[in-house]
C-alpha positions as a Markdown table, in Angstrom:
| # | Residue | x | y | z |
|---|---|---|---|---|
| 1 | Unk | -6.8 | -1.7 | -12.3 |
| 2 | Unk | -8.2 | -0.9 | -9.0 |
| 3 | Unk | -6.8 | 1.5 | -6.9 |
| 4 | Unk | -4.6 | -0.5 | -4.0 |
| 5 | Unk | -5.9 | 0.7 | -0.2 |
| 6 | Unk | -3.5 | 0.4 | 2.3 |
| 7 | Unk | -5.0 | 0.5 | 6.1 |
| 8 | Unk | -2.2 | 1.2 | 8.3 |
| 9 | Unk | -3.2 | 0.8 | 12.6 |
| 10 | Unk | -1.5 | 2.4 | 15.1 |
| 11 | Unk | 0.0 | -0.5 | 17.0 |
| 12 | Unk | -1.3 | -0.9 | 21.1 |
| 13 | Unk | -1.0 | -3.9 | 23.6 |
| 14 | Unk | -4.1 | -5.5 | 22.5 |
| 15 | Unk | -3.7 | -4.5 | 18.7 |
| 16 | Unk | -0.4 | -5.1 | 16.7 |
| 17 | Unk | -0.9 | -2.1 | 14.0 |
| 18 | Unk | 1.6 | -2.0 | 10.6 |
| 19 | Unk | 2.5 | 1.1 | 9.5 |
| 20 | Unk | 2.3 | 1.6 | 5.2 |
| 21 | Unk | 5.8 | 0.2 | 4.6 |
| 22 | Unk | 4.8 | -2.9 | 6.2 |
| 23 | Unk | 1.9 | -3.4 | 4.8 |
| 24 | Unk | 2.5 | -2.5 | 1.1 |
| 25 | Unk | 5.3 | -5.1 | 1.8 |
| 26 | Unk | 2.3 | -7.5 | 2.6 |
| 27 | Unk | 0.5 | -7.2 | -0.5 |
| 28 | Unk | 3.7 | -7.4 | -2.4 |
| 29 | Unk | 4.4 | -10.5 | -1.2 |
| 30 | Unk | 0.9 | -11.6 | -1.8 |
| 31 | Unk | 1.4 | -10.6 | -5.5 |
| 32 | Unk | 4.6 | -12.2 | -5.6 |
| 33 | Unk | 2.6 | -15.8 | -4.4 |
| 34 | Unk | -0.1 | -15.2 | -7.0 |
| 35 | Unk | 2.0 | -14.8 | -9.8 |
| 36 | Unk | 4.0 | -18.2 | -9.0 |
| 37 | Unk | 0.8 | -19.7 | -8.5 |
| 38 | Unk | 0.3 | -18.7 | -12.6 |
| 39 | Unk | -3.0 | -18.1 | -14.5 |
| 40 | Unk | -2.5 | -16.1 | -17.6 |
| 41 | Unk | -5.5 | -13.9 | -16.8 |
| 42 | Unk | -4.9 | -12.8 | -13.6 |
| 43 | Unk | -1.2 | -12.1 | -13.9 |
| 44 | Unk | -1.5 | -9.3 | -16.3 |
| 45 | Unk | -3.6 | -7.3 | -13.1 |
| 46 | Unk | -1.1 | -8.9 | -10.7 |
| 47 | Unk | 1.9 | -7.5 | -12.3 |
| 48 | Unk | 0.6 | -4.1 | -12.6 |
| 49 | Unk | -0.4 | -4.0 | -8.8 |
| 50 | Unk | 3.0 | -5.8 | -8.2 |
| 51 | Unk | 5.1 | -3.2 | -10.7 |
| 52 | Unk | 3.0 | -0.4 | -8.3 |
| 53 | Unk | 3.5 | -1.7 | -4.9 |
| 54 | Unk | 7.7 | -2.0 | -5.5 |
| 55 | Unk | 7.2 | 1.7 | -7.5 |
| 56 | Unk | 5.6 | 2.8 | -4.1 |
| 57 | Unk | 8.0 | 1.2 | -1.7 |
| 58 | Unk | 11.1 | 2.9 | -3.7 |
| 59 | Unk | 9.7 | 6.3 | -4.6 |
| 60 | Unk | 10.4 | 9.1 | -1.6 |
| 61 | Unk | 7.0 | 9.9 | -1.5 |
| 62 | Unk | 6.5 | 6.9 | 0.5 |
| 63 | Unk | 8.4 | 7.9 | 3.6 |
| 64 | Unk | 6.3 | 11.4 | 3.7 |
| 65 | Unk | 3.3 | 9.4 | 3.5 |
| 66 | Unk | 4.4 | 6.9 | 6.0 |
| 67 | Unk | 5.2 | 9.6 | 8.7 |
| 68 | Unk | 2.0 | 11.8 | 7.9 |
| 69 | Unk | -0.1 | 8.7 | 8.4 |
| 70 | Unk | 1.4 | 7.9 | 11.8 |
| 71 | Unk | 1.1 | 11.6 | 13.0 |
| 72 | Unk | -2.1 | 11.0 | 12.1 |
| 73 | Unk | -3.1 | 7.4 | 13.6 |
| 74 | Unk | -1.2 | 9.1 | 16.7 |
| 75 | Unk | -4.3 | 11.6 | 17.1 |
| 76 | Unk | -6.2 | 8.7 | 17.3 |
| 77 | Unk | -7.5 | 9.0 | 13.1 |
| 78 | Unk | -8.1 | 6.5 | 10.6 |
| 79 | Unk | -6.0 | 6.7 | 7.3 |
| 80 | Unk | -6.2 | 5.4 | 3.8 |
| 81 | Unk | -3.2 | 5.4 | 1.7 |
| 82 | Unk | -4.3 | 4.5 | -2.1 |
| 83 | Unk | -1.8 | 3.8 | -4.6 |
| 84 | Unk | -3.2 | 3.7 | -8.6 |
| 85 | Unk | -1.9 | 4.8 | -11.8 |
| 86 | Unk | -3.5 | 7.8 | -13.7 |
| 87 | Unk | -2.1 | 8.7 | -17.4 |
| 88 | Unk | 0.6 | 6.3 | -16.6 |
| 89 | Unk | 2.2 | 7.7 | -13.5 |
| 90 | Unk | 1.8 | 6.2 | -10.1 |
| 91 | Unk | -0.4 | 8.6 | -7.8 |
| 92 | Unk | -0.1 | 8.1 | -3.8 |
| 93 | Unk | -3.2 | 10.2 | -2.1 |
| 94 | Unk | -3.4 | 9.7 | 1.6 |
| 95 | Unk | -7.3 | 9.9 | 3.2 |
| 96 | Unk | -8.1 | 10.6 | 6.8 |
| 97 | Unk | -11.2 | 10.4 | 8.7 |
């Protein structure tokens, strides 16, 4: 499975940002449509990202990653939070540039 890259923004009057809460809550959602939808092939990759994305959202690490990346998009910094599975476990790495 690819790795799942969230993009949080820093909100600002002309931009509405989402922080990484918001917007793995997004793509859950968007899992949760595609696996209605059906379509035996895709829903075995759609339920892994799915079974990552509500891993994510319930494991602690997500609110250290969520207020790193806004002390971050604060100094004006772009961040990358990627969410994938090595040897079974979920790994969370946050990127900035």
């Amino acid at each position: 499975m690819e790795p799942i890259k969230l993009d949080p923004m820093y909100s600002t009057r002309e931009i509405p940002g989402k922080c990484i809460k918001c917007l793995a809550e997004q793509e859950l959602n968007n899992c949760l449509l595609e696996l209605l939808k059906g379509g035996k092939e895709e829903n075995q990759e759609v339920e892994q990202k799915f079974e990552s994305l509500v891993s994510f959202l319930k494991s602690p690490e997500s609110k250290k990653l969520r207020d790193e990346s806004e002390k971050y998009l604060a100094e004006g910094k772009q961040v990358t939070v990627d969410i994938r599975f090595e040897a079974g476990k979920p790994v969370y790495e946050l990127k900035v540039k």
